[in-house]
C-alpha positions as CSV (number, residue, x, y, z in Angstrom):
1,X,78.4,141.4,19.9
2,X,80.4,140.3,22.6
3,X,78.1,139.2,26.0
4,X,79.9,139.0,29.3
5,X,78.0,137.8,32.5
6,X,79.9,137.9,35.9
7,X,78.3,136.5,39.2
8,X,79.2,136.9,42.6
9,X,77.8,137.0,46.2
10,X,78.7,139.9,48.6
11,X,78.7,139.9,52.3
12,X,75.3,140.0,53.7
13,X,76.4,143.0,55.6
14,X,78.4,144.7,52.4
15,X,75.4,143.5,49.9
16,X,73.8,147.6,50.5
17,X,76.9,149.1,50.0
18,X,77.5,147.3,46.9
19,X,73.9,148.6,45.4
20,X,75.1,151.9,46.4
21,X,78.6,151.3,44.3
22,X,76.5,149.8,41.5
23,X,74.0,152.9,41.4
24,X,76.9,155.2,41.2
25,X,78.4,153.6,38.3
26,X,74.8,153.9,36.6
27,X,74.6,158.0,37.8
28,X,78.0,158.4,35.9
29,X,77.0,156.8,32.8
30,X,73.9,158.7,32.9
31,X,76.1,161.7,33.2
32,X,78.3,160.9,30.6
33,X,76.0,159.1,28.0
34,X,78.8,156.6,26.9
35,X,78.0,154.5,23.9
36,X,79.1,151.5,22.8
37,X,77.5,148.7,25.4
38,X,74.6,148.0,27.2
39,X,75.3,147.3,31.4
40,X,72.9,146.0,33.1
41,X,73.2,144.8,36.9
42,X,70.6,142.5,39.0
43,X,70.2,141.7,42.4
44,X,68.9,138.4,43.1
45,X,66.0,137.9,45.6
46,X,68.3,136.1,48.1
47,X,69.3,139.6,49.2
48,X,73.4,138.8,48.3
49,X,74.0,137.7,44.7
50,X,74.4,140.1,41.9
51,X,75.1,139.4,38.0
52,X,75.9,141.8,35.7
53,X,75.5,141.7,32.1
54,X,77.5,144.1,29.8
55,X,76.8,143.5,25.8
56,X,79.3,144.9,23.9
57,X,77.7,146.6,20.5
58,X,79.6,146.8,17.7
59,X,80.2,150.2,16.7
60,X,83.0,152.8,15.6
61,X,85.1,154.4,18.5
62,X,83.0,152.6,21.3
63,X,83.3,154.3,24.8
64,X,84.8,151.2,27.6
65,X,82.5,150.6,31.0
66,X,86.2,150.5,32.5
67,X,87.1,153.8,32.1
68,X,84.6,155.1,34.0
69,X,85.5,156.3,37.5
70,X,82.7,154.8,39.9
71,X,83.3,151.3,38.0
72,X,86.9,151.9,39.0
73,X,85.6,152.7,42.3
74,X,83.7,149.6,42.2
75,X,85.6,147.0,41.5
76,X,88.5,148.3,43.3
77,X,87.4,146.3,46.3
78,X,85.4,144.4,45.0
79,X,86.9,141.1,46.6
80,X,87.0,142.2,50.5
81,X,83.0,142.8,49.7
82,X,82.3,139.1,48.9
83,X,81.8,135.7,50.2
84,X,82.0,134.1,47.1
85,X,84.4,136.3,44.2
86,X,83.1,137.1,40.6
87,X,83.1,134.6,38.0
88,X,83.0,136.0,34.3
89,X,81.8,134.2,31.5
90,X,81.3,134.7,27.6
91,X,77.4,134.1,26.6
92,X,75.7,134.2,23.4
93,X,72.6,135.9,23.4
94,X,70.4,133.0,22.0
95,X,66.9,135.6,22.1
96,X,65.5,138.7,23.1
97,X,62.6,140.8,23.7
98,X,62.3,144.6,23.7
């Protein structure tokens, strides 16, 4: 399974417009029920910083988080919304619970 984890920080001003970005992505997938990867998105307690984790399962004919329209929406301006840009990174899940 490939893990990706990207962090960022957004404008304190652009940080509730980015939730609202993020929630749409997660209305679409709802809508669509894609397959393939788990996407999940946190919002740190400082109000600004946001990480997102997408674990890629391995599976036939998996659907891709970038074809999706509201993550295209997204990430389209993604880099006017922050004060300090998205870093991506490979992890390796080391443990888990439920």
């Amino acid at each position: 399974m490939a893990t990706t984890v990207v962090r960022y920080q957004v404008k304190p001003e652009r940080a509730d417009e980015n939730q609202r970005l993020i929630e749409q992505v997660f209305t679409e997938l709802d809508e669509r029920e894609l397959n393939g990867f788990t996407y999940k998105v946190f919002r740190l307690e400082d109000g600004v910083t946001f990480i997102h984790i997408v674990i890629e399962h391995e599976t036939e004919d998996p659907d891709s988080l970038q074809e999706v329209a509201a993550f295209q929406a997204f990430v389209a301006d993604i880099s006017e919304r922050c004060d300090i840009p998205p870093v991506a990174m490979g992890a390796t899940i080391v443990g888990g619970y439920r």
